[in-house]
C-alpha positions in Angstrom: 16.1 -22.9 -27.9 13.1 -21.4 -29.8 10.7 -23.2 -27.2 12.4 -21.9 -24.2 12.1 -18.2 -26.0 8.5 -18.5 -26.0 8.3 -20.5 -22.7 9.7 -17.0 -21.2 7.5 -14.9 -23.7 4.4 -16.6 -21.7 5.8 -16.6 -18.7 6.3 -12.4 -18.8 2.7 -12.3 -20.6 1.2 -14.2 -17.1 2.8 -11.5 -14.9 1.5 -8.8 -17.3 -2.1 -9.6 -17.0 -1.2 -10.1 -12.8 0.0 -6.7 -12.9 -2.8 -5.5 -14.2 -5.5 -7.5 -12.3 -3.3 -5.9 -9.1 -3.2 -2.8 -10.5 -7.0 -2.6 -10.9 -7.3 -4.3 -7.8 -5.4 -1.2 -6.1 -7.0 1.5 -8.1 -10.7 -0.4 -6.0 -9.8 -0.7 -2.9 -8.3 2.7 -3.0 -11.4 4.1 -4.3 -14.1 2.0 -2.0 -15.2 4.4 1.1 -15.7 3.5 4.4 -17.9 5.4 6.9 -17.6 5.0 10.6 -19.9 7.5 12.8 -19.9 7.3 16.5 -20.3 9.7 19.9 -20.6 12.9 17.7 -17.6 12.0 15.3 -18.1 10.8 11.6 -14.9 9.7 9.5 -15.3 8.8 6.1 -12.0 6.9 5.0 -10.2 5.7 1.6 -9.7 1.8 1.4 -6.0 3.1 1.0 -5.8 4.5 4.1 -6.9 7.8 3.5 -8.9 10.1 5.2 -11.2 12.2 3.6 -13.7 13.9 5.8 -14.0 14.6 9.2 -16.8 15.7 11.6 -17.1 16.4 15.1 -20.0 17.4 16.7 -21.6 18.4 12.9 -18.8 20.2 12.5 -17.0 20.2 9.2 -13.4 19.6 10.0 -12.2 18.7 6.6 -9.5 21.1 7.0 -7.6 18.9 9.5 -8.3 16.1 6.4 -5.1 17.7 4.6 -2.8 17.6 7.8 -3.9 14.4 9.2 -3.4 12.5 5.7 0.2 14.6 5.5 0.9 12.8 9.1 -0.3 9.7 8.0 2.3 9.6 4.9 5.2 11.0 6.6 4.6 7.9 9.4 4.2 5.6 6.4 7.6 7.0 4.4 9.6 6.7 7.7 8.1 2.8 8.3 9.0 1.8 5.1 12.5 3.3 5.2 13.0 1.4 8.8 11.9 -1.9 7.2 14.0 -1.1 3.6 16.9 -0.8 6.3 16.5 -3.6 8.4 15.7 -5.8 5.3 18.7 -4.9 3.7 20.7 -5.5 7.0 18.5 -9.0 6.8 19.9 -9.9 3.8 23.5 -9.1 4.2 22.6 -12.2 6.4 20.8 -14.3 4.8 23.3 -14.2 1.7 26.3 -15.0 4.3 24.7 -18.3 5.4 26.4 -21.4 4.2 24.6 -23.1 1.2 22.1 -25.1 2.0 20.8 -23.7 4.5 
């Protein structure tokens, strides 16, 4: 009994240090920049997704920055509601398959 305890006691201390190694993994990618310029337009983008600046022309439009990245979430909340809902509706199927299966 005692060796199973510590077999799980391992077992959660493995997926703590994988947590973290995502989580730091996250915070980089979401901190690394990527530029893009071409025909007059320059984007500088988030490895999250996020854009944050914008120019057209030379022209500083990182006041669209705030309503483009508001878009971008909204589309992003709504997707992963879809897929929450059709998963769920997924399961209900899966879990009324016959065993074995």
């Amino acid at each position: 009994y005692i060796h199973k305890m510590f077999e799980g006691i391992k077992k959660f201390g493995s997926q703590g240090a994988a947590l973290t190694k995502l989580a730091l993994l996250q915070r980089k990618i979401a901190g690394h920049k990527t530029e893009v310029e071409e025909n007059g337009v320059k984007a500088v983008v988030t490895g999250d997704g996020k854009l944050k600046e914008l120019y057209v022309a030379g022209e500083n439009l990182n006041n669209a920055v705030k309503v483009i990245n508001e878009a971008i979430t909204k589309a992003q909340k709504y997707a992963a509601e879809e897929m929450k809902d059709s998963m769920g509706d997924l399961s209900k199927v899966l879990g009324n398959l016959p065993k074995g299966m």
